[in-house]
TORKOL-4160 file (C-alpha; in steps of 0.2 Angstrom, whole numbers, padded with zeros to 4 digits, m for minus):
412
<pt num="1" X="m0031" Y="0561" Z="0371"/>
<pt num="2" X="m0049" Y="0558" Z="0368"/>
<pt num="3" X="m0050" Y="0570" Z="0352"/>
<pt num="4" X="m0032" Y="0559" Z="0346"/>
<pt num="5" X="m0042" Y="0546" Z="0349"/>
<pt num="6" X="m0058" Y="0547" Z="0340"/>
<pt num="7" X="m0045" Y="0553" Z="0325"/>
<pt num="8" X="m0039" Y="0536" Z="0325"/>
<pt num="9" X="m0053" Y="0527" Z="0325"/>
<pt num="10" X="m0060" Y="0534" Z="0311"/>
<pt num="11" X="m0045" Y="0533" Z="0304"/>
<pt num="12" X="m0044" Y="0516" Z="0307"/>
<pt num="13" X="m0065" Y="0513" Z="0301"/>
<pt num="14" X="m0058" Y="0519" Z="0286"/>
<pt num="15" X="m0044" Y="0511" Z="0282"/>
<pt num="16" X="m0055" Y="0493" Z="0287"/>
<pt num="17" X="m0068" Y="0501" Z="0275"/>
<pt num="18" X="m0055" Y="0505" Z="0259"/>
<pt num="19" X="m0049" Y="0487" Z="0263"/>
<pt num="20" X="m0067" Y="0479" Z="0264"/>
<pt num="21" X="m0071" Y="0487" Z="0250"/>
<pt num="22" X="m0054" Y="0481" Z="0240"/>
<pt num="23" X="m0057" Y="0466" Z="0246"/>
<pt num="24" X="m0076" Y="0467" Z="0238"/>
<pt num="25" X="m0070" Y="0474" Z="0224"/>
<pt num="26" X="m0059" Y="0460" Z="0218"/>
<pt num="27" X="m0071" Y="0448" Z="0222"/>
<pt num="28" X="m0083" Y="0457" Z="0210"/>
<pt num="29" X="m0071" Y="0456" Z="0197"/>
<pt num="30" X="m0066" Y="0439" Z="0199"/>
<pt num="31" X="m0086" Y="0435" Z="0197"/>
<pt num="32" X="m0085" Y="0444" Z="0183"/>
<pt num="33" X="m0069" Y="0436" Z="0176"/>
<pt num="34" X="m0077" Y="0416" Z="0179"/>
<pt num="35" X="m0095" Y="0422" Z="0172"/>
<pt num="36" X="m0085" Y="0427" Z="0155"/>
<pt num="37" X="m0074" Y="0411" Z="0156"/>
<pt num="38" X="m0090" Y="0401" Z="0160"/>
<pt num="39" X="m0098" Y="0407" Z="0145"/>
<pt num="40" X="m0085" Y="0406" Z="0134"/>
<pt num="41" X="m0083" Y="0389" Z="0138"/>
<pt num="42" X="m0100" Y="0386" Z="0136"/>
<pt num="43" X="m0099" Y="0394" Z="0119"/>
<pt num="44" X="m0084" Y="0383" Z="0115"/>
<pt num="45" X="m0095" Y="0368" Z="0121"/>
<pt num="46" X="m0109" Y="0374" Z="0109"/>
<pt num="47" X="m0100" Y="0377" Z="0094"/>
<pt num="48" X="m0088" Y="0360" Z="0098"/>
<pt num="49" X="m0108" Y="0351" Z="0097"/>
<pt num="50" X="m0114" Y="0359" Z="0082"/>
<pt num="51" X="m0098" Y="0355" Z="0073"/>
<pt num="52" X="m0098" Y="0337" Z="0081"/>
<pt num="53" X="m0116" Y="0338" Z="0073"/>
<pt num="54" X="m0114" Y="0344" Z="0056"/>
<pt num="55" X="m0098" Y="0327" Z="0055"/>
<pt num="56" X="m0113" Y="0317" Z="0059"/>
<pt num="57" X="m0123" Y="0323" Z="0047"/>
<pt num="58" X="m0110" Y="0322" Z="0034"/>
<pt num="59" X="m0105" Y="0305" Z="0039"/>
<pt num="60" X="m0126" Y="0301" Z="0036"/>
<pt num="61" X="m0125" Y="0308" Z="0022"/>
<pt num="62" X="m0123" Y="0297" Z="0005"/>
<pt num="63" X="m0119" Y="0297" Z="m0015"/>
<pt num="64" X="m0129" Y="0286" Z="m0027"/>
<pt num="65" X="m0143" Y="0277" Z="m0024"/>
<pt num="66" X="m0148" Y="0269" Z="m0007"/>
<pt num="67" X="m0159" Y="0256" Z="m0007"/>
<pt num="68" X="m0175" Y="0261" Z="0002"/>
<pt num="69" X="m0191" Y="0250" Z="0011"/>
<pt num="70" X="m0207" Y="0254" Z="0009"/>
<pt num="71" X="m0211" Y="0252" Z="0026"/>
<pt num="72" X="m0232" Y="0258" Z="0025"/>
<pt num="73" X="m0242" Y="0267" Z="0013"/>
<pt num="74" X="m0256" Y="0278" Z="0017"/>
<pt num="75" X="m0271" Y="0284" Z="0008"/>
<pt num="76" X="m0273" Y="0303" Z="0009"/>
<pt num="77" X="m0285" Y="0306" Z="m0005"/>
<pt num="78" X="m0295" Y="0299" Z="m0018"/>
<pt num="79" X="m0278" Y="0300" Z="m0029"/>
<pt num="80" X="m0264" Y="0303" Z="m0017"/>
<pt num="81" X="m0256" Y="0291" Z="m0007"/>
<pt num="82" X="m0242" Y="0293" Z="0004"/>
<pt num="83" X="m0225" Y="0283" Z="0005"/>
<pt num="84" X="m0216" Y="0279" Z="0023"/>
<pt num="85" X="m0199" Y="0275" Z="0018"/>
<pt num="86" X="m0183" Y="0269" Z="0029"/>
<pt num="87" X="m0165" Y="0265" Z="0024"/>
<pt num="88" X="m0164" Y="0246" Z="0021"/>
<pt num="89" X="m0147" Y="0245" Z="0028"/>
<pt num="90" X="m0154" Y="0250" Z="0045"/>
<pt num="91" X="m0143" Y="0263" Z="0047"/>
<pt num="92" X="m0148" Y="0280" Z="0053"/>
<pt num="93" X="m0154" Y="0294" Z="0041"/>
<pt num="94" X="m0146" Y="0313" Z="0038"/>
<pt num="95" X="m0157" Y="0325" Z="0042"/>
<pt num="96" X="m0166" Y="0335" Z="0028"/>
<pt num="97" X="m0170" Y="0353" Z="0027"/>
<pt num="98" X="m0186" Y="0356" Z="0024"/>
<pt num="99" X="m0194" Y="0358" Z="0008"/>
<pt num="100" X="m0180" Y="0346" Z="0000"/>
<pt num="101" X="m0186" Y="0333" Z="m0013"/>
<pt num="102" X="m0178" Y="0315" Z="m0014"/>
<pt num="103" X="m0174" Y="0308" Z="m0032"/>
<pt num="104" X="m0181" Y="0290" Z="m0038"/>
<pt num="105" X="m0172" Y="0278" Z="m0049"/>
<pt num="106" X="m0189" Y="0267" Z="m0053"/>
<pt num="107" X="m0188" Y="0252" Z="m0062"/>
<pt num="108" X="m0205" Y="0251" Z="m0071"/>
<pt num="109" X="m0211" Y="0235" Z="m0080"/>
<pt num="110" X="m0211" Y="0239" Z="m0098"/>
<pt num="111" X="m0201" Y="0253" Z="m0098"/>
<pt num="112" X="m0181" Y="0251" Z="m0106"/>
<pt num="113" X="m0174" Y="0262" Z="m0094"/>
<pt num="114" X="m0178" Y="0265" Z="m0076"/>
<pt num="115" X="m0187" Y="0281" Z="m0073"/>
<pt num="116" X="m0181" Y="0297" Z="m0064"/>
<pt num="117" X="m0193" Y="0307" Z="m0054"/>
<pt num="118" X="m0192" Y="0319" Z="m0039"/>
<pt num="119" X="m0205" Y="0322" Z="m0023"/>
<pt num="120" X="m0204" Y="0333" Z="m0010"/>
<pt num="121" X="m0203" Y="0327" Z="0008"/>
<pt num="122" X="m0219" Y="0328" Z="0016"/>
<pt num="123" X="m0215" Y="0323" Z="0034"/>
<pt num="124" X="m0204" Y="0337" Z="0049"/>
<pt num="125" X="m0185" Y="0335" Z="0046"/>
<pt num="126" X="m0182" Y="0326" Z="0063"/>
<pt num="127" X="m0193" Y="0310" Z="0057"/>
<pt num="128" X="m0186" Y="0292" Z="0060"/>
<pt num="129" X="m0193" Y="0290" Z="0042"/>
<pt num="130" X="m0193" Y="0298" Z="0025"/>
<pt num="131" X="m0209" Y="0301" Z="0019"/>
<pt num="132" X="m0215" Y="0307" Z="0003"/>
<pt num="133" X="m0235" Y="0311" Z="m0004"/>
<pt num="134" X="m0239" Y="0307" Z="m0022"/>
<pt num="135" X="m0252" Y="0312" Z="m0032"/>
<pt num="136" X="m0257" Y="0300" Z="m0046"/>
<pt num="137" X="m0258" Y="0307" Z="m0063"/>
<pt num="138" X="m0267" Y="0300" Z="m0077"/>
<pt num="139" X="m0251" Y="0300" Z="m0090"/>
<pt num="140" X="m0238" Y="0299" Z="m0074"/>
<pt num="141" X="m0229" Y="0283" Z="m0078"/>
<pt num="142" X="m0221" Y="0286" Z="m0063"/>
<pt num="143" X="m0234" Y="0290" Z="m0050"/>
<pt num="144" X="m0243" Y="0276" Z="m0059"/>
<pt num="145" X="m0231" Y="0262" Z="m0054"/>
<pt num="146" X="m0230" Y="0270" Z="m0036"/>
<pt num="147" X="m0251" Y="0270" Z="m0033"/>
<pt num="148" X="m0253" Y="0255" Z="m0043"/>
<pt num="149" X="m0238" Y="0242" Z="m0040"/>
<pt num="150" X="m0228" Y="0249" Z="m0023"/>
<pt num="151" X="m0231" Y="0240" Z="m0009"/>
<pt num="152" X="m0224" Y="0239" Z="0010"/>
<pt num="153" X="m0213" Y="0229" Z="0010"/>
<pt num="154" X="m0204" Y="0233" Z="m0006"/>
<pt num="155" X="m0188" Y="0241" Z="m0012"/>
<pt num="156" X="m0183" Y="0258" Z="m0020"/>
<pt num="157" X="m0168" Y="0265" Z="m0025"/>
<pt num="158" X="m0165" Y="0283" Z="m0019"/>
<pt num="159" X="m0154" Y="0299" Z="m0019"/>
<pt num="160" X="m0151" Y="0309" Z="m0003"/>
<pt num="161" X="m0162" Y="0322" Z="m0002"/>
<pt num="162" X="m0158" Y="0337" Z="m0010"/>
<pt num="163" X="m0166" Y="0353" Z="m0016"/>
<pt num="164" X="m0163" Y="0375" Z="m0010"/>
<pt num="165" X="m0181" Y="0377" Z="m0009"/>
<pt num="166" X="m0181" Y="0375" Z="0009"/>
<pt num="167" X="m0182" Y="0383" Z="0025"/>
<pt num="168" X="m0167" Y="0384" Z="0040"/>
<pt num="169" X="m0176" Y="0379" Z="0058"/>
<pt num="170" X="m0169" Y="0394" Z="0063"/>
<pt num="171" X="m0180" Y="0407" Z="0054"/>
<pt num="172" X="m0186" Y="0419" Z="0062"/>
<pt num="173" X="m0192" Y="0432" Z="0050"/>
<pt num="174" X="m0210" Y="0433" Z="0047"/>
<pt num="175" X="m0217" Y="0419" Z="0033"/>
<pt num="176" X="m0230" Y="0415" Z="0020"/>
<pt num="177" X="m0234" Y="0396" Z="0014"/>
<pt num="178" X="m0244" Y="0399" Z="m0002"/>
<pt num="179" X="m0250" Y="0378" Z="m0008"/>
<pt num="180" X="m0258" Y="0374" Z="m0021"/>
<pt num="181" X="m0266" Y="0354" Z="m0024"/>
<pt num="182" X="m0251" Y="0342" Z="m0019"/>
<pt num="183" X="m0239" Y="0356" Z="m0018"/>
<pt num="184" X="m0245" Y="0355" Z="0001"/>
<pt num="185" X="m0231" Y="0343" Z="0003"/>
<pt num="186" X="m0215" Y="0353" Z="0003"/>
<pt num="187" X="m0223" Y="0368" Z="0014"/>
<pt num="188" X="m0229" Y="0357" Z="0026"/>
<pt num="189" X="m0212" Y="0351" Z="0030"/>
<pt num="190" X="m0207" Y="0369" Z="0032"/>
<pt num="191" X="m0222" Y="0369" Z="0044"/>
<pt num="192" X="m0218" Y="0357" Z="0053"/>
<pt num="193" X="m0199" Y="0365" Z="0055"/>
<pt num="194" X="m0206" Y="0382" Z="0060"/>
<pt num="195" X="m0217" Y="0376" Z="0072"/>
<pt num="196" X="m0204" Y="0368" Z="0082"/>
<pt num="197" X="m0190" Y="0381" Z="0080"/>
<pt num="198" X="m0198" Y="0392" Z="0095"/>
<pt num="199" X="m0193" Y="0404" Z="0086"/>
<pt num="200" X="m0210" Y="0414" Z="0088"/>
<pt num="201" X="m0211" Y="0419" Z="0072"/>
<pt num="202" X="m0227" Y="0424" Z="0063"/>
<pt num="203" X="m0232" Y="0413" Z="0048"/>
<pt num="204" X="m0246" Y="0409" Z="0039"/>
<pt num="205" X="m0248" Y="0394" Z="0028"/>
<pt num="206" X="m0263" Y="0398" Z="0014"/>
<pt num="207" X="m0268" Y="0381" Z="0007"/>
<pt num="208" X="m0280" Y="0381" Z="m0012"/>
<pt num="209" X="m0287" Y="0366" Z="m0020"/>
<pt num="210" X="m0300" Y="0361" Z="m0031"/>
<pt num="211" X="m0314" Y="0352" Z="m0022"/>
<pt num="212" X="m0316" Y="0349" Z="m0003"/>
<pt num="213" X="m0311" Y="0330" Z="m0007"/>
<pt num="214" X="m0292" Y="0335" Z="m0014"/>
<pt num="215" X="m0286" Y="0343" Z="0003"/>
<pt num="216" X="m0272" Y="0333" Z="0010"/>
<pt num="217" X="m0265" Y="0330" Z="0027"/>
<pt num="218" X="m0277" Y="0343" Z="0035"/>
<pt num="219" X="m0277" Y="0334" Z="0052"/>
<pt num="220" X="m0259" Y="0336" Z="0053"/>
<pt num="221" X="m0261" Y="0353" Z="0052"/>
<pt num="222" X="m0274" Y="0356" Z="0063"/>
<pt num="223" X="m0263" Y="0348" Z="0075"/>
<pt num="224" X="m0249" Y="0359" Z="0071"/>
<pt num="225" X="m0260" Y="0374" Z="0072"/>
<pt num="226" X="m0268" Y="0370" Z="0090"/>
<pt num="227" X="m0250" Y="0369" Z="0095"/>
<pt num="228" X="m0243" Y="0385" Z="0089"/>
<pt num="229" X="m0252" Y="0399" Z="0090"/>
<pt num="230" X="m0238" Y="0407" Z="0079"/>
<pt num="231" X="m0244" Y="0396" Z="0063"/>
<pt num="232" X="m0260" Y="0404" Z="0057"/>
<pt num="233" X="m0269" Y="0393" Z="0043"/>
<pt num="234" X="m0282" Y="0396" Z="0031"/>
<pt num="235" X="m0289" Y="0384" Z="0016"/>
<pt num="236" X="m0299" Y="0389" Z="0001"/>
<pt num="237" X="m0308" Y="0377" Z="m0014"/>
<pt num="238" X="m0310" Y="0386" Z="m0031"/>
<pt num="239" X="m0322" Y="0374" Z="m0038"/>
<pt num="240" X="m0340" Y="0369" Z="m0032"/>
<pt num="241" X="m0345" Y="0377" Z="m0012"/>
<pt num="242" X="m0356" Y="0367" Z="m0010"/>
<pt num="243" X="m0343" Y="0352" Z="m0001"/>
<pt num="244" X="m0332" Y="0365" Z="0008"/>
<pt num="245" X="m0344" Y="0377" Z="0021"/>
<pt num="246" X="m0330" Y="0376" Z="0032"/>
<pt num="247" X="m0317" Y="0383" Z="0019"/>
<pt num="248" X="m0309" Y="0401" Z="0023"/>
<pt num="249" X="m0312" Y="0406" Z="0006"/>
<pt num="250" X="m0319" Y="0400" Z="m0010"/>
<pt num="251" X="m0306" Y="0406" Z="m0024"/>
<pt num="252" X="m0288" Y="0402" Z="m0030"/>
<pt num="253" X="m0277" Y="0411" Z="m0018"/>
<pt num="254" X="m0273" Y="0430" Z="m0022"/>
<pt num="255" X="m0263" Y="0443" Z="m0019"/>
<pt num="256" X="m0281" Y="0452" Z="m0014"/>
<pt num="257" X="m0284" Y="0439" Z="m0001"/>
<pt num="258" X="m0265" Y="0440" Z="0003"/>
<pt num="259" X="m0270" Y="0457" Z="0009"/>
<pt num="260" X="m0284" Y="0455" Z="0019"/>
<pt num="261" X="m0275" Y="0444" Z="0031"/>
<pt num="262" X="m0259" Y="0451" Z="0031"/>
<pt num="263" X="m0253" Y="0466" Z="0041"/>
<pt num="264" X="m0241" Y="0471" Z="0025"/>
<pt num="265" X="m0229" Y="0465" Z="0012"/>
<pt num="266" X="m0215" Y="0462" Z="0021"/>
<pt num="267" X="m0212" Y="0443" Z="0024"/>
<pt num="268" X="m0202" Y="0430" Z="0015"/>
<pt num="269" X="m0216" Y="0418" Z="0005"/>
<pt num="270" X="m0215" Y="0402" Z="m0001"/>
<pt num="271" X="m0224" Y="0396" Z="m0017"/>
<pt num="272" X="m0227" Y="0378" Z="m0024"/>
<pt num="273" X="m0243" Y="0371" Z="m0035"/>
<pt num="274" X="m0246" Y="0373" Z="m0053"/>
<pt num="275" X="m0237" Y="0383" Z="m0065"/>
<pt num="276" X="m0251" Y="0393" Z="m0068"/>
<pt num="277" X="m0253" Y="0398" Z="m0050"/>
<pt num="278" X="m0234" Y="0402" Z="m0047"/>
<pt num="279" X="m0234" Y="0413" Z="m0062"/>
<pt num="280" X="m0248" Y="0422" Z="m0057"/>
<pt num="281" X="m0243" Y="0422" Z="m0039"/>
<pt num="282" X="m0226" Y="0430" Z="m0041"/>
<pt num="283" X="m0230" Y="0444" Z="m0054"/>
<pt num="284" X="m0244" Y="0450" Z="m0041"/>
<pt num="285" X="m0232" Y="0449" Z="m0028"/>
<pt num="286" X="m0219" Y="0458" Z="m0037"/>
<pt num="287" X="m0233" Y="0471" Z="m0041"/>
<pt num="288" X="m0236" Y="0473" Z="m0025"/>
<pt num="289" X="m0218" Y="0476" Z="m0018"/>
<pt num="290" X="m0211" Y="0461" Z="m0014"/>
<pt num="291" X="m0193" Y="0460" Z="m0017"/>
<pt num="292" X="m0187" Y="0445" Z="m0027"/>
<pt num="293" X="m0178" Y="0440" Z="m0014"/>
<pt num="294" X="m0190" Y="0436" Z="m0005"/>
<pt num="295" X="m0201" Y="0425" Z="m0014"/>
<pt num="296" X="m0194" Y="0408" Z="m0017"/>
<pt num="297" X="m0203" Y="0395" Z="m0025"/>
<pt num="298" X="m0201" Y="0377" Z="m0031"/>
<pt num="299" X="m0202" Y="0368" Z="m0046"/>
<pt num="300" X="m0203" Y="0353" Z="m0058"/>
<pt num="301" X="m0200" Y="0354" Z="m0073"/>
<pt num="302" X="m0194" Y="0366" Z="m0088"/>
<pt num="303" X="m0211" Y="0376" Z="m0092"/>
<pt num="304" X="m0212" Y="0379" Z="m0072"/>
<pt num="305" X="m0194" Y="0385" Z="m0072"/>
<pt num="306" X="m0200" Y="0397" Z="m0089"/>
<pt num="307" X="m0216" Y="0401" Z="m0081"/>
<pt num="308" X="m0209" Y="0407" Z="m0064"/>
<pt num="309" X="m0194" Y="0415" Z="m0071"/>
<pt num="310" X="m0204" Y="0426" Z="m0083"/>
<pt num="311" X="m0215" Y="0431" Z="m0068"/>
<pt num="312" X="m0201" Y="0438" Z="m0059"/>
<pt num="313" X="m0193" Y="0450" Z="m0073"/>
<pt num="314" X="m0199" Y="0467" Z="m0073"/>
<pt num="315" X="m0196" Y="0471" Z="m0088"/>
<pt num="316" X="m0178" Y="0478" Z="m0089"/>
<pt num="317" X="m0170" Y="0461" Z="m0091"/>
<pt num="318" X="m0164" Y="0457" Z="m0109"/>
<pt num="319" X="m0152" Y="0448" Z="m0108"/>
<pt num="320" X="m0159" Y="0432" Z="m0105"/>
<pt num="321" X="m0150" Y="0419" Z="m0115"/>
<pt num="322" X="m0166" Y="0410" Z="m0124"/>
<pt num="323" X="m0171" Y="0430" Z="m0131"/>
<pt num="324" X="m0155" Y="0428" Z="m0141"/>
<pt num="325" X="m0160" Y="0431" Z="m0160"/>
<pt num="326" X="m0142" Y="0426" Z="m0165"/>
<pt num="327" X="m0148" Y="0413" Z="m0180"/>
<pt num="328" X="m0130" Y="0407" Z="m0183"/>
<pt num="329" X="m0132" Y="0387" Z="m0185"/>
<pt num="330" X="m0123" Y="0377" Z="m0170"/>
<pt num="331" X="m0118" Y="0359" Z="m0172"/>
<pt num="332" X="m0124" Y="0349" Z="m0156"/>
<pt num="333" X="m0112" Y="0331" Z="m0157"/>
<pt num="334" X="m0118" Y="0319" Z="m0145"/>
<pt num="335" X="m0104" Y="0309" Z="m0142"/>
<pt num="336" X="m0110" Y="0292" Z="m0135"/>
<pt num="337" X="m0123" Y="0291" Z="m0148"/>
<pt num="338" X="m0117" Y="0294" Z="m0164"/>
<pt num="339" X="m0129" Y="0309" Z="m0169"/>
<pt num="340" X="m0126" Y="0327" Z="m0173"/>
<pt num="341" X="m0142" Y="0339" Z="m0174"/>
<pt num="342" X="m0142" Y="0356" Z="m0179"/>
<pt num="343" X="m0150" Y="0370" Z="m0164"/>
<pt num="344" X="m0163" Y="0380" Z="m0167"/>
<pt num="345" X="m0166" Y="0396" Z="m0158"/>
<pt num="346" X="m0183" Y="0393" Z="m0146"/>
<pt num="347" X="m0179" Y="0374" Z="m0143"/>
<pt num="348" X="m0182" Y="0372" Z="m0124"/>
<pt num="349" X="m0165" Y="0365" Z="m0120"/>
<pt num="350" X="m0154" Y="0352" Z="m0124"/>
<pt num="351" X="m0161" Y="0339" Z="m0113"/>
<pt num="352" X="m0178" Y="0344" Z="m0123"/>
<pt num="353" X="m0164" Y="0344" Z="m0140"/>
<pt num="354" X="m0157" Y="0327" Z="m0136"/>
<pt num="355" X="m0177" Y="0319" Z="m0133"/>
<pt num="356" X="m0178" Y="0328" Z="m0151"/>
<pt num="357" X="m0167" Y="0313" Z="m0157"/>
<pt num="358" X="m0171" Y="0300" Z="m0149"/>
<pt num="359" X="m0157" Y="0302" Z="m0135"/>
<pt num="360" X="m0160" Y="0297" Z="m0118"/>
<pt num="361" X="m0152" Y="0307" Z="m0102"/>
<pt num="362" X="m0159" Y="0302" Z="m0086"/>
<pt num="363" X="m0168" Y="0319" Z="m0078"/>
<pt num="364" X="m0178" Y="0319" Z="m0063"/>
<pt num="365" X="m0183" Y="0338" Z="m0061"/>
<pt num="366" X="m0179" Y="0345" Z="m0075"/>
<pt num="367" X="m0176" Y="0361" Z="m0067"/>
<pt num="368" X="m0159" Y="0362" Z="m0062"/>
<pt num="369" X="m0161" Y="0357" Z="m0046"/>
<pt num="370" X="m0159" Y="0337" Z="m0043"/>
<pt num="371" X="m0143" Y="0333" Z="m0053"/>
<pt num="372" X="m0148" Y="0319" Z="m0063"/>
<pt num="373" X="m0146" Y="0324" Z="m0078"/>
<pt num="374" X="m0128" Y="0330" Z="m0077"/>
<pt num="375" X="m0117" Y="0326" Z="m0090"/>
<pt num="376" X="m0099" Y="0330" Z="m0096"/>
<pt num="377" X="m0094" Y="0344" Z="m0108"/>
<pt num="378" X="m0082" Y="0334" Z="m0124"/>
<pt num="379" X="m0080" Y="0352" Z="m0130"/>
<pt num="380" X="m0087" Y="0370" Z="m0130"/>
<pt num="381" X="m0098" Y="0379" Z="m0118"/>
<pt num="382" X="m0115" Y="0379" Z="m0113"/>
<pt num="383" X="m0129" Y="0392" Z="m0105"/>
<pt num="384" X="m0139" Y="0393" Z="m0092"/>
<pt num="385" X="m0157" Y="0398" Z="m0096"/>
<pt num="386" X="m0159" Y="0401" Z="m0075"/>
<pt num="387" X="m0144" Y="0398" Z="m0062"/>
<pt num="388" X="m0145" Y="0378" Z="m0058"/>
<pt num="389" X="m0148" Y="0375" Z="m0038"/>
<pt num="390" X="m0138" Y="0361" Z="m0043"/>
<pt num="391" X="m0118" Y="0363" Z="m0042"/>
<pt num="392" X="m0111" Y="0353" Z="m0055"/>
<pt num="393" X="m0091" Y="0350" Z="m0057"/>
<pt num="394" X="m0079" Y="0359" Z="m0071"/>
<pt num="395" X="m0081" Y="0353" Z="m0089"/>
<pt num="396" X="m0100" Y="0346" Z="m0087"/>
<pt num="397" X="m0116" Y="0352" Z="m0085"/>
<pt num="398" X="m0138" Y="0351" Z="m0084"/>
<pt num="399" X="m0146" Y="0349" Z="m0099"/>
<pt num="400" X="m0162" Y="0351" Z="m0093"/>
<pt num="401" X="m0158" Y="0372" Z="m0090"/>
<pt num="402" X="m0143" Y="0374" Z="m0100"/>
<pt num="403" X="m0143" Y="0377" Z="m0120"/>
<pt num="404" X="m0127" Y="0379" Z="m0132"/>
<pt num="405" X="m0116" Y="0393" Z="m0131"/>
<pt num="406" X="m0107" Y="0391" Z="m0150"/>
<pt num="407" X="m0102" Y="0374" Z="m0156"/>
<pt num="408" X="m0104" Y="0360" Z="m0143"/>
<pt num="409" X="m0102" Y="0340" Z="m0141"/>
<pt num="410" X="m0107" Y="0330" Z="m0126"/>
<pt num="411" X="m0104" Y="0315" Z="m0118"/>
<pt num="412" X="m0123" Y="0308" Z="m0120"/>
């Protein structure tokens, strides 16, 4: 009896203990079952956000010109002044990417036509404010008017911001921000994005101007770097040392200093200054090992689209469409104004073509990027000299990087 009964104890612990255990078992599973409906639900959630989000932005987002207040204007140099802009309707603002340019319609005195010019964002893409940093040129009629006749309180007509020289927030591959003079103004944006990303990710901003005097927004970033310890700056003057002791090094930035502070070549880096110092720039990088892919730079104007573009070749491309020695004569018609001029091979472009003969084509960048200069195809076919950042529609196209391909008349 005693033995029978031990037996059905145990067989009875057992029995408790496969049902305890079933019991445990199911309870596990069902954890495991709400934990993956918890979290797809909260992915739901997020992704229902972000597109939420990106309507929002789109809904900010707007065509044309929108006219813009001057709300302050800053002094950041002996020639630069910076611009704090807000919409005049009141209404809130898109959010930019940064590194993007907005495009001005300005109405200078004395001037038939109002002028077209573009200037990068300067200020972190969260900002209540659009701001921009502009450096006054002696034969900028454009800068000019700003420094000399913009006031707060004044009114400006302005393009959303545009432009695929820009960085995502998310990034998180390592990054160099190579500046030269004003073209501080773009990369610290991207700066500014980086920096608050949390992302972690290394990056370096190298900053090269003439004299101690011409360095912009240098309190900003001191602010950035004693925040981050992820964003490593360095500043250099290639004119006279004796103002800029406290400079990192006293040159135009290099690929040989490039070396001496980075670990390697491999990180994505961002170029925008002078056309001399891009071209330079990129064909030392690209000797170096640097995959085009991974330098991106920004710029104004055709002879920094030329200059940049002939840095990056190797050598084994041929087929770029202004190295055609076809001398067949093509017929340009411009439609709207009555005149007819003949191509030459080695005319920039036919923006450059049309200013040939006294045609007028609103152009802001002139490098493919901004769109103002777009203008419709009557007949014919046109080709690029570099693939426009701008997408234009069917049947028209951007003068300012585009030349004929065979007989052509447009709507100008």
């Amino acid at each position: 009896m005693l033995a029978a009964g031990v037996v059905l104890g145990l067989t009875a612990s057992a029995y408790l203990a496969f049902a305890g255990y079933g019991v445990l078992r199911r309870v596990l599973n069902q954890r495991h079952v709400d934990r993956i409906a918890e979290d797809l639900l909260r992915a739901r959630l997020h992704t229902a956000l972000a597109e939420q989000a990106d309507r929002e932005q789109i809904r900010l987002h707007w065509n044309g010109l929108r006219k813009f207040l001057v709300d302050r204007r800053v002094t950041e140099s002996h020639d630069t002044t910076s611009f704090y802009l807000k919409p005049h309707d009141g209404k809130s603002l898109p959010l930019f990417h940064p590194g993007q340019f907005l495009t001005f319609r300005l109405h200078v005195p004395g001037e038939q036509r109002p002028i077209v010019r573009c200037y990068s964002l300067s200020s972190g893409p969260d900002s209540e404010t659009y701001r921009i940093t502009v450096k006054k040129v002696m034969d900028g009629v454009a800068s000019q008017f700003l420094h000399d006749s913009v006031q707060a309180g004044d009114l400006l007509d302005v393009m959303a911001p545009r432009g695929d020289f820009c960085i995502e927030p998310s990034h998180n591959r390592p990054t160099v921000l190579l500046a030269g003079g004003v073209g501080i103004t773009p990369l610290l944006s991207m700066a500014y994005s980086v920096a608050r990303s949390g992302t972690g990710a290394e990056t370096w901003l190298v900053y090269s101007v003439r004299s101690a005097r011409d360095r912009l927004l240098m309190d900003e970033l001191q602010a950035l770097t004693d925040a981050n310890h992820n964003l490593h700056v360095r500043t250099g003057v290639s004119g006279s040392q004796d103002d800029a002791a406290d400079a990192d090094f006293h040159d135009r930035i290099s690929v040989d200093y490039l070396k001496r502070i980075l670990a390697s070549n491999n990180y994505d880096f961002y170029i925008c200054g002078p056309p001399p110092m891009m071209k330079s720039l990129v064909a030392d990088l690209r000797a170096w090992g640097v995959p085009p892919t991974s330098i991106h730079t920004e710029a104004f104007g055709a002879s920094s689209v030329q200059v940049v573009s002939a840095a990056m070749k190797t050598g084994k491309e041929d087929d770029d469409p202004k190295n055609d020695k076809d001398d067949t004569l093509v017929t340009v018609n411009f439609a709207k104004s009555s005149k007819t001029g003949t191509w030459k091979n080695g005319t920039a472009n036919l923006l450059s073509f049309a200013e040939s003969l006294d045609i007028c084509i609103d152009a802001g960048c002139r490098a493919g990027s901004c769109g103002s200069c777009v203008t419709a195809i009557r007949s014919g076919n046109v080709k690029y000299l570099e693939t426009p950042a701008y997408s234009c529609d069917d049947n028209t196209c951007l003068p300012c990087v585009a030349i004929p391909d065979g007989q052509l008349e447009l709507d100008a």
